[in-house]
C-alpha positions as CSV (number, residue, x, y, z in Angstrom):
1,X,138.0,-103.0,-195.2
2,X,141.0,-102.0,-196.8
3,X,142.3,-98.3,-195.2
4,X,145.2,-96.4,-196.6
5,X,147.0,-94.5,-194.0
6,X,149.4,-91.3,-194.5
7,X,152.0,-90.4,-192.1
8,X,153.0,-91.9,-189.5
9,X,154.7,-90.1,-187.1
10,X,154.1,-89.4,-183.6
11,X,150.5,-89.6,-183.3
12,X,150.0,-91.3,-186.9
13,X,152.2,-94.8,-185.6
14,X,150.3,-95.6,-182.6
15,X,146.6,-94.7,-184.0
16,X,147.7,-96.9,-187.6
17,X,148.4,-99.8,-184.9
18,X,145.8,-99.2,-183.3
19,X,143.6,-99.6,-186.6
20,X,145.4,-103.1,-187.3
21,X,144.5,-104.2,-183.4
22,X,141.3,-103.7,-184.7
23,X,141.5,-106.0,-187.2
24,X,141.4,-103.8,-190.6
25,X,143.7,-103.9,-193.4
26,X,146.7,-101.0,-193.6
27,X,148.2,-99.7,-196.2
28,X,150.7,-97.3,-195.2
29,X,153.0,-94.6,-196.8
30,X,155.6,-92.4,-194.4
31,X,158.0,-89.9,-195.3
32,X,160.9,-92.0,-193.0
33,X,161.4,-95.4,-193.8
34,X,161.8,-97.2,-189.8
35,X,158.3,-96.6,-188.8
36,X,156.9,-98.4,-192.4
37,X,158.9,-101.2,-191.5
38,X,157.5,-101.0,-188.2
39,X,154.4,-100.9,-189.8
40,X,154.9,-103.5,-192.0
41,X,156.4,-105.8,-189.3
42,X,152.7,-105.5,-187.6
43,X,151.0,-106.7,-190.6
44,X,150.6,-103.6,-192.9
45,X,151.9,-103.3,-196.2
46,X,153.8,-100.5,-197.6
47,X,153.4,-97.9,-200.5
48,X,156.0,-95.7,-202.4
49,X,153.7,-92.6,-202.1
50,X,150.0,-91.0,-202.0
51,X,149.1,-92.4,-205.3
52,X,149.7,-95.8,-204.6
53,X,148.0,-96.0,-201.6
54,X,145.1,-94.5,-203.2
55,X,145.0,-97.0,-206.1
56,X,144.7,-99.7,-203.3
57,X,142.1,-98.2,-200.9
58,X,138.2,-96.6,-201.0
59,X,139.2,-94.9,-197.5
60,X,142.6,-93.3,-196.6
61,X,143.3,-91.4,-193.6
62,X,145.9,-88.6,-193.0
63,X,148.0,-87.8,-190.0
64,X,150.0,-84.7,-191.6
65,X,152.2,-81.7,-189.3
66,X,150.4,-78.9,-191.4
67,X,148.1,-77.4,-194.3
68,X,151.1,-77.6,-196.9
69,X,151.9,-81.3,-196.3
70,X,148.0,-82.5,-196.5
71,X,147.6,-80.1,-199.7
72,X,150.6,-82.2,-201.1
73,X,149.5,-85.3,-200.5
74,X,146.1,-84.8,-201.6
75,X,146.9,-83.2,-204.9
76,X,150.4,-82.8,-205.9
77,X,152.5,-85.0,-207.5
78,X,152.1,-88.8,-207.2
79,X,149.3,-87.2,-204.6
80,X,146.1,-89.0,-203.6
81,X,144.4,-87.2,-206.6
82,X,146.1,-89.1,-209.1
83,X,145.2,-92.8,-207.6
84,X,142.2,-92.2,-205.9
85,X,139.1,-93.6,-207.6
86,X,135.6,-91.8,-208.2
87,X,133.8,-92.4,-204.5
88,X,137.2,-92.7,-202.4
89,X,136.8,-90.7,-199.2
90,X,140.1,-88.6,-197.2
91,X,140.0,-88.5,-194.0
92,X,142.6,-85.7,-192.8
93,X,143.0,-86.1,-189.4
94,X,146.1,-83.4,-189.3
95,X,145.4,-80.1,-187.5
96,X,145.0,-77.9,-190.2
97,X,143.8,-74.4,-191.1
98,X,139.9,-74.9,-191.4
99,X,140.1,-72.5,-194.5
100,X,142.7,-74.6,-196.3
101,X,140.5,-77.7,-195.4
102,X,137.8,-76.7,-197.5
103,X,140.2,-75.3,-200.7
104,X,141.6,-78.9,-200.7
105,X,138.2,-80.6,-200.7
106,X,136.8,-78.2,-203.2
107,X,139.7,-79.6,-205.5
108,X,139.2,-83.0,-204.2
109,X,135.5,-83.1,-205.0
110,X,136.0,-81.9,-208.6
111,X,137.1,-85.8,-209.2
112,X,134.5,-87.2,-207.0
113,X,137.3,-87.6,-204.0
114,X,135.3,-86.7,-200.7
115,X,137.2,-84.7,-198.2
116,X,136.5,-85.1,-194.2
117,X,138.7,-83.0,-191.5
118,X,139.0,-84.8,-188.4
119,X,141.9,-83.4,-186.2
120,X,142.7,-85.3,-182.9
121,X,143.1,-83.8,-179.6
122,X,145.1,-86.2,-176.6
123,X,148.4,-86.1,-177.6
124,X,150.9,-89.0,-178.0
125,X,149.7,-91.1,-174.6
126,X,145.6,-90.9,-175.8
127,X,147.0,-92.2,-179.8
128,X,148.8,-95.2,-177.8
129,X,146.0,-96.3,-175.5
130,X,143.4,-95.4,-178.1
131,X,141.4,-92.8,-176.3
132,X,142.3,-89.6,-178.2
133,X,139.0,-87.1,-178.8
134,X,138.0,-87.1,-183.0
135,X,136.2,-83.5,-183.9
136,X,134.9,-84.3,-187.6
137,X,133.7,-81.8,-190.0
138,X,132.4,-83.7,-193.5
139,X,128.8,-85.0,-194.7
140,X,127.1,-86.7,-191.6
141,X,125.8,-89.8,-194.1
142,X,129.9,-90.2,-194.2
143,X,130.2,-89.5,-190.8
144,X,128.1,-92.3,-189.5
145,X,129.3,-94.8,-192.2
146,X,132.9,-94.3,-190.7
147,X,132.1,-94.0,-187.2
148,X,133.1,-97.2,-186.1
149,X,136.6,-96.9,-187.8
150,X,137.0,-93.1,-186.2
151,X,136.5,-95.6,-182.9
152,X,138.8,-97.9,-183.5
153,X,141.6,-95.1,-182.6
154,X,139.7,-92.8,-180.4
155,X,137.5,-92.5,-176.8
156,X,135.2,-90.0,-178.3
157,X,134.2,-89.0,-182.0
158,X,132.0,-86.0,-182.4
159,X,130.6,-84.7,-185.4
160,X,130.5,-81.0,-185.6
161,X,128.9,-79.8,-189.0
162,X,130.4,-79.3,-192.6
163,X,133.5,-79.9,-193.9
164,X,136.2,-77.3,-192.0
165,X,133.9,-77.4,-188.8
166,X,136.9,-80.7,-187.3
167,X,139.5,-78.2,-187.5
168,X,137.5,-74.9,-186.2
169,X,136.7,-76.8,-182.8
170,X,140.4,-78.1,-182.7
171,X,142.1,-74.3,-183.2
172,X,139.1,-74.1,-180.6
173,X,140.4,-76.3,-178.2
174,X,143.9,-75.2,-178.9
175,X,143.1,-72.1,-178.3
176,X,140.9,-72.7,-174.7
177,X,144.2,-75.0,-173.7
178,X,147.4,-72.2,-174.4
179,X,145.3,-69.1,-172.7
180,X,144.6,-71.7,-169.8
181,X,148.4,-72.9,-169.4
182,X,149.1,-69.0,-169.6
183,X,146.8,-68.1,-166.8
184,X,147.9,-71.0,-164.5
185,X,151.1,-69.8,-165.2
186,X,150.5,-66.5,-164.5
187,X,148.7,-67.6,-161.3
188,X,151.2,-69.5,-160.1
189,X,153.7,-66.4,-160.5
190,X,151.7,-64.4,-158.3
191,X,151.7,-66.3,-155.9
192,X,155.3,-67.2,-155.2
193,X,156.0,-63.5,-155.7
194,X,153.5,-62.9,-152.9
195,X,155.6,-65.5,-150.7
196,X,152.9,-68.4,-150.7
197,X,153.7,-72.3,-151.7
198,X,152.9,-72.7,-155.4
199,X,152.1,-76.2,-154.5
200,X,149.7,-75.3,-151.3
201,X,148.0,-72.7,-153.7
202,X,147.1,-75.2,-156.5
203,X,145.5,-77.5,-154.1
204,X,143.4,-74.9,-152.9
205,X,142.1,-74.3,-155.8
206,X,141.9,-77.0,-158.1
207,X,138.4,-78.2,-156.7
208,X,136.9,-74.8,-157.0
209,X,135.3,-72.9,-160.0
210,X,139.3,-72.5,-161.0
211,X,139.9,-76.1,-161.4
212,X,140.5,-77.6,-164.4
213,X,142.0,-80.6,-166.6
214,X,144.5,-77.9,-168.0
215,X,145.5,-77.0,-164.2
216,X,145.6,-80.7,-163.2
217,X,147.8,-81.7,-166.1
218,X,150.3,-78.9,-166.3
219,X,150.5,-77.3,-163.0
220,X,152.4,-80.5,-161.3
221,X,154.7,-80.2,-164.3
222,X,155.5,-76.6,-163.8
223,X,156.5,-77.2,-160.5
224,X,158.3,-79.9,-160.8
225,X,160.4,-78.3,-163.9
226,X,159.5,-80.9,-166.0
227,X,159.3,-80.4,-169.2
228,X,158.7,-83.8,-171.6
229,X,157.3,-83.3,-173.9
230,X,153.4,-84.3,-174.3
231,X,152.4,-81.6,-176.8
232,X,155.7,-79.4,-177.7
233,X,155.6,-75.5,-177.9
234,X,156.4,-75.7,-181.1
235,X,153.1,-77.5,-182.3
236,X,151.0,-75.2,-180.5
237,X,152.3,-71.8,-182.6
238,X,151.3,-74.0,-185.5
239,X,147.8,-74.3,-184.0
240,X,147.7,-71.3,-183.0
241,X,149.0,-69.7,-186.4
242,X,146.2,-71.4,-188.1
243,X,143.7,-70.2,-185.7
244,X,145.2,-66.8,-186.0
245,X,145.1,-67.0,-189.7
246,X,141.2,-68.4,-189.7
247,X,140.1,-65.5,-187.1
248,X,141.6,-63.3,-190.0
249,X,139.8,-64.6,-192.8
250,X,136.8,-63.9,-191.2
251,X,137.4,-60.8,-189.0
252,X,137.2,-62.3,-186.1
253,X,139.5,-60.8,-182.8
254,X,141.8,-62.8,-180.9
255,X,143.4,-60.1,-178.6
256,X,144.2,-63.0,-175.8
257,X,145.7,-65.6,-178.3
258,X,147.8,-63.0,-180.2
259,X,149.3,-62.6,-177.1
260,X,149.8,-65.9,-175.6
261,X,151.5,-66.7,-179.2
262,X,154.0,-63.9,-178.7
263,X,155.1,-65.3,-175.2
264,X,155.4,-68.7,-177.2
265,X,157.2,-66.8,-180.0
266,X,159.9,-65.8,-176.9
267,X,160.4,-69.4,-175.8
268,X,160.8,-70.1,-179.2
269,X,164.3,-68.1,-179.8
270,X,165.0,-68.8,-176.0
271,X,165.4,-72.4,-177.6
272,X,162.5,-74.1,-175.6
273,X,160.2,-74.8,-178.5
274,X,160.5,-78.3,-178.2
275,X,159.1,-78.7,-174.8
276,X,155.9,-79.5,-173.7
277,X,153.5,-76.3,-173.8
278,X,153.9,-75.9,-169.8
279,X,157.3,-74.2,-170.1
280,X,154.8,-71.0,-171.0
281,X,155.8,-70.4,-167.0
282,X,159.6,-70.3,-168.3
283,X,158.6,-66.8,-170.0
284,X,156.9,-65.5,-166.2
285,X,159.3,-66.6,-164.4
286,X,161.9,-65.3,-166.5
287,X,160.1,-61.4,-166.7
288,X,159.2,-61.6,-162.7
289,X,162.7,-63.2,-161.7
290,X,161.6,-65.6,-159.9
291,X,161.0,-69.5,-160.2
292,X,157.9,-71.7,-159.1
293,X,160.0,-74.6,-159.3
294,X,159.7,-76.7,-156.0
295,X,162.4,-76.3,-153.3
């Protein structure tokens, strides 16, 4: 099987290779030239644009950093649109605003292009080793035809319901994760403000009902002060801007993400927005003067 594949950037390179391990057939398109060649290097072989990659391939998946960018490649110019054949099937696996998902396959389907949203949660580490969690929203005959593909790049692939559904349980996620790093955060404030060892507090309550994959991840790298990047501040306001901009759509509340996105908003014109999504302690420890960096 022939797959087209559409950005490859930090999580788009490692999942495309993973697709070639696999033994399918890649062709590739990329904004930057090095990681085609990369690409190409490995066996793939490379496109000018959307278009072309279309013309070549019943099944082309997209790895885009937002709504705009997947709506351009779809159907602007030289877009996906404009090669794809009657039958051809997108899967966006960008995180995206669930709303925009389903203007883009509403255009989409008017020239028999099928549209499903299947954003990615693992970060860069889960793309390499070929373990990242797939959310898919779409028609469920699709779903199961492409299952084993979805596989070929992930640990889990879950479908969740119609088109727009893969990207409402990713602002989901995205949403369970930033309040989370927030209220270790806050936690671990408290408790060097209260004179106790950050470090002696998380062990005592990581295998409790406060425990959790969020704590376990990004507690060690609060204290430590390190701040690597695995998912960068700046990526989550995107996620969380979408969500934001979904809840809106459909008058839903979100009185604790608003907020967490403001605190990101800070660390944004602090200059911290590329760092990994654990600096949220940066903001506490910088309104409670204090530090819960290890001695």
């Amino acid at each position: 099987m022939k797959i087209g594949f559409i950005g490859l950037g930090i999580m788009g390179k490692p999942m495309s290779k993973n697709l070639l391990k696999a033994g399918y057939e890649l062709v590739v398109n990329n904004k930057g030239q090095e990681a085609m060649d990369e690409l190409v290097a490995l066996g793939a072989t490379a496109a000018a644009n959307a278009k072309e990659v279309a013309s070549q391939c019943d099944v082309i998946i997209t790895m885009l950093p937002n709504s705009p960018h997947v709506r351009e490649v779809c159907l602007g110019e030289n877009g996906v649109i404009d090669g794809a054949k009657e039958g051809t099937i997108v899967i966006d696996m960008s995180s995206i605003d669930p709303v925009e998902s389903k203007k883009i396959g509403a255009e989409l389907a008017k020239k028999g292009i099928e549209l499903m949203d299947a954003p990615v949660s693992g970060g860069e580490p889960k793309a390499i080793d070929g373990t990242i969690s797939v959310m898919v929203g779409g028609n469920k005959e699709s779903f199961d035809k492409y299952y084993d593909l979805l596989m070929a790049m992930a640990g889990s692939v879950v479908y969740v319901g119609p088109l727009g559904s893969g990207n409402v349980a990713k602002l989901a996620n995205q949403v369970i994760v930033a309040l989370n790093i927030a209220a270790v955060s806050e936690a671990l404030t408290l408790a060097v403000k209260n004179g106790a060892d950050p470090e002696l507090v998380y062990q005592a309550i990581r295998g409790g009902l406060a425990g959790s994959t969020v704590l376990d991840a990004k507690a060690p790298m609060m204290m430590a002060h390190d701040f690597k990047p695995g998912f960068r501040i700046e990526l989550h306001i995107k996620d969380l801007a979408n969500a934001i901009n979904a809840a809106h759509a459909t008058s839903t509340a979100l009185p604790l993400t608003s907020q967490v996105m403001e605190i990101m908003q800070g660390l944004k014109n602090d200059g911290c927005e590329k760092e990994d999504h654990s600096a949220i302690v940066r903001y506490y420890e910088k309104i409670s003067s204090t530090s819960v960096e290890r001695k």
